[in-house]
N, C-alpha and C positions, 0 to 999 in steps of 0.2 A: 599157690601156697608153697611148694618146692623151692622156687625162688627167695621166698622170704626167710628160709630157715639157713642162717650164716653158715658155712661151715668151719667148723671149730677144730683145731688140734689138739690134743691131748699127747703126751710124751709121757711117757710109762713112769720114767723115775729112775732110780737105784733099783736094779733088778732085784738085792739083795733086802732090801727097804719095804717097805709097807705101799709103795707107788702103784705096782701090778695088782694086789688087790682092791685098792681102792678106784683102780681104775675099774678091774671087772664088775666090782660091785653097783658104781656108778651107771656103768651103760646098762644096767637093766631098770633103771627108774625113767616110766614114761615120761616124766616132765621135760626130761634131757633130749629125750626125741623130738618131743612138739616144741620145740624153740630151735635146736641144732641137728647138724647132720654131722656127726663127730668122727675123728680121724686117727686114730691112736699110732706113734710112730713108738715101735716098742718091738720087741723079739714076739715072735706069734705062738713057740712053745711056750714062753713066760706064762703072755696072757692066757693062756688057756688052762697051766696050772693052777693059775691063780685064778683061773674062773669054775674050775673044778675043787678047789680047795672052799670058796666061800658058796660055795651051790647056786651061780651067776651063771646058767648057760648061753653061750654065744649066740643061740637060739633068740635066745631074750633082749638082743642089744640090736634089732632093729635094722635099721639102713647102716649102723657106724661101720666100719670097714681098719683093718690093722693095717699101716706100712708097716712090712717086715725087715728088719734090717740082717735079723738073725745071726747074732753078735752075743748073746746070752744062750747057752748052753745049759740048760735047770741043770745038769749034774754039775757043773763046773764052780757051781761057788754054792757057799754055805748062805743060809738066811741066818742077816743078820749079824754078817760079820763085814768088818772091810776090806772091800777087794780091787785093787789097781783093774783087774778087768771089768769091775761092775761101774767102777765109774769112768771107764770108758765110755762102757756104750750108755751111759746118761750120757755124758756130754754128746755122743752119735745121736742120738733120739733130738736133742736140745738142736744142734747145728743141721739135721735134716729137715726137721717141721720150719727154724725158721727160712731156710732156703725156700721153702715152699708158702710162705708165708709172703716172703719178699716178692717173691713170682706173680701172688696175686691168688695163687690156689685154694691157699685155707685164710680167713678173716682174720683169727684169731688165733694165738697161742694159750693151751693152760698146762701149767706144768706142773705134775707131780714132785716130790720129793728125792733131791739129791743127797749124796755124805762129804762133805770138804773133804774129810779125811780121806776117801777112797776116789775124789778127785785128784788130789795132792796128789793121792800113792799111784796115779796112771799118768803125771806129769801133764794132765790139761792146764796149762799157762792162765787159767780165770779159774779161780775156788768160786765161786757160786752166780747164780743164773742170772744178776743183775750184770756182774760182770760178763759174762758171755756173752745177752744178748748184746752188751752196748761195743764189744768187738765185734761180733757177727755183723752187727746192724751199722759203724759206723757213726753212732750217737755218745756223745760223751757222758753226758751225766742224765741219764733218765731217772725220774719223778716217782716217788712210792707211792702211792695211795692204799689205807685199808679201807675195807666198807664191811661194815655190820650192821644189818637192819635198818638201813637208811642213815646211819654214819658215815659220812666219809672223814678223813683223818691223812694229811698232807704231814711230812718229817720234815725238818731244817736240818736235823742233824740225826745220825741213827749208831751205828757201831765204832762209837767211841766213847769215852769215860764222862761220867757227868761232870768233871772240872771240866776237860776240854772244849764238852759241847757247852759250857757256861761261855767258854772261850771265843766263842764261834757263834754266838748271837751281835750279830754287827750288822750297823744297818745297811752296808751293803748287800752283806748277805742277806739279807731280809726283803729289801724291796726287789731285790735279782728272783727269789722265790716268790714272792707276790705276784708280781707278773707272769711268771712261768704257770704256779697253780691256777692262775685266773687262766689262761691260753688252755692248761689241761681240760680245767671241766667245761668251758665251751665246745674241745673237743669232744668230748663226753655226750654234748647236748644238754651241757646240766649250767644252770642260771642262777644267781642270787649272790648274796654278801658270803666273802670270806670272813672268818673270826679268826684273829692270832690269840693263842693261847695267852696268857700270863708269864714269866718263869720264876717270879720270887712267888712267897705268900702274898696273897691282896694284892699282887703286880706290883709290888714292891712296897708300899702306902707310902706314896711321896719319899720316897727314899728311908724309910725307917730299915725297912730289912735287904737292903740292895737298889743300886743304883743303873738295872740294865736297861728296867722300862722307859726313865727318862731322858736316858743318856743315848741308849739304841732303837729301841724298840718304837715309841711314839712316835721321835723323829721317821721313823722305813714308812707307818701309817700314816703319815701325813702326806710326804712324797709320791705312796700311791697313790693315795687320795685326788693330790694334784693333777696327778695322770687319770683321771679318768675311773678307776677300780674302785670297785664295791668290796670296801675291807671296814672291818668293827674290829676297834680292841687297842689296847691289850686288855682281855677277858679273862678271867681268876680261873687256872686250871681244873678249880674244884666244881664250876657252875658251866662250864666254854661247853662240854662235850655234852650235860644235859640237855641247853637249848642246841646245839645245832641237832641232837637224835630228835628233839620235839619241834622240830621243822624251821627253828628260828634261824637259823647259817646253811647255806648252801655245805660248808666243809668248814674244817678247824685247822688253821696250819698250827701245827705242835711240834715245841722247840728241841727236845729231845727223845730219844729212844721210849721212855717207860711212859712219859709221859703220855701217847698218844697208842700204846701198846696195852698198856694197865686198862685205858676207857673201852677199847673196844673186847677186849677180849674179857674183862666183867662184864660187858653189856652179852654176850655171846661168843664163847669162847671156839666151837666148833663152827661153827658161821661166821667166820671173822675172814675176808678175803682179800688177798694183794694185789694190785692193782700197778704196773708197770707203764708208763704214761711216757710220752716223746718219743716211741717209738717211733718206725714206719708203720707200725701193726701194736692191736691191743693184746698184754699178754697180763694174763689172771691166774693165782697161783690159790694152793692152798696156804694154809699160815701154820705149818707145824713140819716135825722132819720126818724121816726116814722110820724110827721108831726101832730101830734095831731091838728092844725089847723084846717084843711083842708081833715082829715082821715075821710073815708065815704061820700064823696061828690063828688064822681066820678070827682076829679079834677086832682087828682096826676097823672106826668110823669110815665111812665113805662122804657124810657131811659135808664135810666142807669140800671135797672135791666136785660134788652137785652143785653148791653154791658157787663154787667157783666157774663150770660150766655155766650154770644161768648168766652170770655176772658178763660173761664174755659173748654170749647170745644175745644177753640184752642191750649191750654198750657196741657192739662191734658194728652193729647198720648204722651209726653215728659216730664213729668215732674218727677223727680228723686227727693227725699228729701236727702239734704246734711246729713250726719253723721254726731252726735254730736262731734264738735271738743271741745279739755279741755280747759275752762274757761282760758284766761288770767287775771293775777293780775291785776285789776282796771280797768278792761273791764266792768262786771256787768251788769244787762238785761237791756233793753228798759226803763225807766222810762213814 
């Protein structure tokens, strides 16, 4: 049974952040044990504050075990503020676990919540964790996925303007993503038809309110199609994310940012989980920040940090990183 339980990383966070107690609060929920053997790379006085502050004794967290880097001094920064030293040692906690990731030591990464802001202010050269891991690891453009309650939810495009990502629906770039999200969830172990979203109303209605479906979009569905993949659509953003939660699509590729942000997180907004795909290693994040609010006040959910954990227990004895396939012409990373 020992064997079967993956072992899982966890990376504290933003010292300063809501990351350290959501991690304490976390390893004391049995569920988290009988699935994983977790590994927290974080400062060991943090955690332990932070396990004293939400009434989370160490006692109570099992086999998990802290890599100490002891780079977070509790008296040294404020909670809740941003500190060039607290996002240091995020990024230390971030580049330790995957080192040891890469080795083959832990299965899986899940990361707690960082501050760009206090990344910035410590001069780490990548503002946030997509960008780090794919320097650490070597991989140019890795794959988002969320998952909420049996959603999964694939981006074409994420932090850019909705003119731009209008811009950026081309059918290169579509069938280039088609084929990657089909590679993803096979990596996964997960089977079945993808659906592409819609992006106008009605997927345009024959060109009445926009001419993307017929011009980009049906053409990329077709060309998978030829290749062999199981794709439906263009499907009307308003009904796409209903059937695939009621089992009809394996996952929904959704063409931008809110699009596939808005479905999951009204369907479950604290259970809504990130999903980082072409790695060498599976890495699952929570979907929320830092909370500078509210950090230190023994307030914060641990939710979705649980969910996040399972997410990477359950995927990570299966999870295969696709080979890099060759860039198609006007495909181009994530923006």
């Amino acid at each position: 049974m020992e064997k079967e339980r993956p072992v899982v990383a966890l990376t504290m966070g933003d010292p300063a952040g809501i990351g350290p107690e959501i991690c304490a609060r976390a390893l004391a929920e049995p569920a988290l044990h009988s699935g994983a053997r977790c590994v927290v790379y974080g400062d060991e006085r943090v955690m332990r504050s932070a396990a004293a502050l939400v009434g989370s004794s160490p006692s109570a967290w099992g086999d998990a075990r802290i890599v100490d880097l002891a780079n977070a001094e509790p008296s040294s920064f404020a909670p809740g503020q941003v500190s060039a030293a607290c996002g240091r040692a995020a990024w230390e906690y971030i580049e330790a676990a995957t080192h040891d990731a890469l080795a083959g030591k832990v299965a899986a990464v899940v990361t707690a919540p960082i501050n760009k802001e206090s990344v910035s202010a410590a001069k780490v050269p990548h503002i946030g964790h997509t960008e780090m891991l794919a320097s650490l690891t070597g991989v140019a453009d890795p794959l988002t996925m969320f998952e909420t309650l049996g959603l999964r939810v694939f981006f074409l495009t994420r932090h850019v303007s909705l003119r731009r990502a209008c811009d950026l629906v081309t059918g290169a770039r579509l069938l280039d993503y088609l084929e990657r999200c089909h590679a993803a969830l096979a990596g996964l172990g997960v089977s079945g038809e993808l659906a592409v979203a819609g992006l106008n109303p009605h997927c345009g209605e024959h060109g009445l309110f926009g001419d993307e479906e017929g011009r980009e979009i049906v053409p990329a569905i077709a060309a998978a199609r030829a290749r062999g993949l199981a794709v439906a659509g263009p499907i009307g953003a308003d009904s796409v994310f209903h059937l695939a939660k009621t089992g009809r699509f394996a996952a929904v590729l959704s063409l931008y940012h809110d699009q596939g942000h808005v479905a999951c997180k009204t369907l479950d907004f604290e259970r809504t989980v990130s999903l980082t795909l072409g790695l060498p290693f599976l890495r699952t994040s929570v979907d929320h920040g830092t909370a500078f609010d509210i950090a230190w006040k023994g307030e914060a959910s641990a939710v979705s940090m649980v969910e996040a954990v399972l997410a990477a227990a359950r995927y990570s004895p299966h999870y295969a990183s696709p080979r890099a396939a060759p860039r198609r012409e006007g495909a181009g990373p994530t923006p």
